[in-house]
VMD Tcl script that draws the C-alpha trace (Angstrom):
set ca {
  {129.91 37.17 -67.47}
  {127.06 40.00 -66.17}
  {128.62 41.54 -69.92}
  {127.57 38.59 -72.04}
  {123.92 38.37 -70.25}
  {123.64 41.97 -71.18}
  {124.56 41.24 -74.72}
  {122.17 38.45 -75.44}
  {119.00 40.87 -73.70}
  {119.82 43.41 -75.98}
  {119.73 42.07 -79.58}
  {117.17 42.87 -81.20}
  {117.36 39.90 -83.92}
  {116.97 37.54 -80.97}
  {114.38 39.48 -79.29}
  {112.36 38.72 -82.83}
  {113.33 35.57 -83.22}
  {111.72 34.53 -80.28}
  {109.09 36.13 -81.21}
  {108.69 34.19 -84.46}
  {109.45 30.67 -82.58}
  {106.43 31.22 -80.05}
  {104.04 32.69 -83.32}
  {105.12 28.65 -85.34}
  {103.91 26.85 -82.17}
  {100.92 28.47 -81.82}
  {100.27 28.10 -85.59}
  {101.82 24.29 -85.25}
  {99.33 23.65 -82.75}
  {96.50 25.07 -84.14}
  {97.36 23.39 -87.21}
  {97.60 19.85 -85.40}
  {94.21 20.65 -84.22}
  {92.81 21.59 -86.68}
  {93.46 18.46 -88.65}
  {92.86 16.33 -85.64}
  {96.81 15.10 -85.45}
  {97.66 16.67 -82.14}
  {100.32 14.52 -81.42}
  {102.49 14.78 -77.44}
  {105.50 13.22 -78.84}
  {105.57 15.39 -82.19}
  {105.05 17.82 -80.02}
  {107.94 16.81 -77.82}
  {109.79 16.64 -80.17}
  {109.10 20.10 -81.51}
  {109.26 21.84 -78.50}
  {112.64 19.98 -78.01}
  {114.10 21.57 -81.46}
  {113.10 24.91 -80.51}
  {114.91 24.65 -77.45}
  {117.84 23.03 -79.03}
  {117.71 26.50 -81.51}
  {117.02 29.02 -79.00}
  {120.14 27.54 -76.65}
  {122.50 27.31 -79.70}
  {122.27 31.00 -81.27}
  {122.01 32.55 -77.64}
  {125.68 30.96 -77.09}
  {126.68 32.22 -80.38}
  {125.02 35.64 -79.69}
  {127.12 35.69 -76.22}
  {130.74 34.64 -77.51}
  {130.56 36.33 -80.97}
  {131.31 39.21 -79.74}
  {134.44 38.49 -78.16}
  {135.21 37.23 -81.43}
  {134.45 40.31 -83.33}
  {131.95 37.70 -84.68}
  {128.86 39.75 -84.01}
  {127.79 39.95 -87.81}
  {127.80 36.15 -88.37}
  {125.83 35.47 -84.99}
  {123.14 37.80 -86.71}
  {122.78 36.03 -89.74}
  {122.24 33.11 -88.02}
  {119.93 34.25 -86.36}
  {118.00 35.75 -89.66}
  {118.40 32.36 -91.16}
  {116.12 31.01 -88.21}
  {113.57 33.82 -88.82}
  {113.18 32.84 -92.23}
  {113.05 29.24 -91.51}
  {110.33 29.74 -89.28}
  {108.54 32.66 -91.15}
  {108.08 29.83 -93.66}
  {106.90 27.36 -91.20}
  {104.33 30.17 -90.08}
  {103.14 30.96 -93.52}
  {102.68 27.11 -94.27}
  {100.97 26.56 -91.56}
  {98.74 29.61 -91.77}
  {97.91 28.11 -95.65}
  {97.02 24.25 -94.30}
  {94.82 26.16 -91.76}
  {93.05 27.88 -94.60}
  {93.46 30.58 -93.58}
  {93.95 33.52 -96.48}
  {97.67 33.71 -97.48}
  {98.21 36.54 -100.08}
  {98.96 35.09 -103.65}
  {102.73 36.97 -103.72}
  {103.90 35.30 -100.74}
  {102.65 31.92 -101.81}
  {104.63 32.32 -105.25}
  {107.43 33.58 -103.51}
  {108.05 30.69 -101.35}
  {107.42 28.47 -103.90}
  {109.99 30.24 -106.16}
  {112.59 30.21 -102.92}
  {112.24 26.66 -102.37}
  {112.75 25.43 -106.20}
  {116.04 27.53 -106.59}
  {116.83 26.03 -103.22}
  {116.27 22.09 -104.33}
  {117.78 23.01 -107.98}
  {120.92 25.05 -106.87}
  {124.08 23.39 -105.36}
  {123.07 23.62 -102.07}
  {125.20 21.58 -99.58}
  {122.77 18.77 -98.87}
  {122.27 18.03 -102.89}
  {125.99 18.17 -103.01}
  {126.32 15.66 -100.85}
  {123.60 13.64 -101.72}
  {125.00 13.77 -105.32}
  {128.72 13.25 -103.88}
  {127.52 9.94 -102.45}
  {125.66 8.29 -105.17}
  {122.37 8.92 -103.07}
}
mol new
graphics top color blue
foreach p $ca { graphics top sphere $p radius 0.5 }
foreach p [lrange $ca 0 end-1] q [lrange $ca 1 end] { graphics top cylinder $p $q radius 0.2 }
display resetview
């Protein structure tokens, strides 16, 4: 069990993700101050995801090893990075704070091929009529 422990302290990837998680709810917050919507049960709630995130790929991180799984734990775990590198960037932006012109494009360009593309959720929005 002392093994797994040791496994989950020493990836990097998760290292940074946690990183990135406590950089979005400092931005999050600033944000909801900022616009005077600082909200305890958004907050909650928020705080409550992150949680729900961290606890989820540090199991995966532990057991994918044993799996020979090790790859797929880590791109999990850059999935979340990205996720929340784009909640950090948009929050940044609603701040006002100056967000280079590239970086704005490129999210913008990343989330139109997402909504046109097949992704799973329009696939199953389109599946069901919705």
């Amino acid at each position: 069990m002392e093994l797994l422990f040791l496994t989950l302290m020493d990836n990097p990837y998760l290292k940074f993700l946690i990183i990135v998680i406590v950089l979005d709810i400092i931005a999050g917050t600033t944000r909801a101050i900022i616009q005077k919507r600082l909200n305890s049960s958004i907050g909650t709630v928020g705080l409550l995801k992150h949680m729900l995130v961290l606890i989820t790929i540090s199991i995966l991180t532990m057991f994918a090893p044993l799996f020979e799984l090790g790859v797929v734990a880590n791109t999990f775990i850059g999935f979340y990075i990205f996720q929340y590198g784009l909640s950090i960037v948009e929050n940044w932006e609603a701040i006002g704070l100056p967000v280079p012109g590239w970086v704005k494009q490129h999210i913008k360009n990343k989330k139109r091929e997402y909504d046109e593309n097949d992704n799973p959720i329009n696939q199953y929005m389109r599946k069901d009529g919705m």
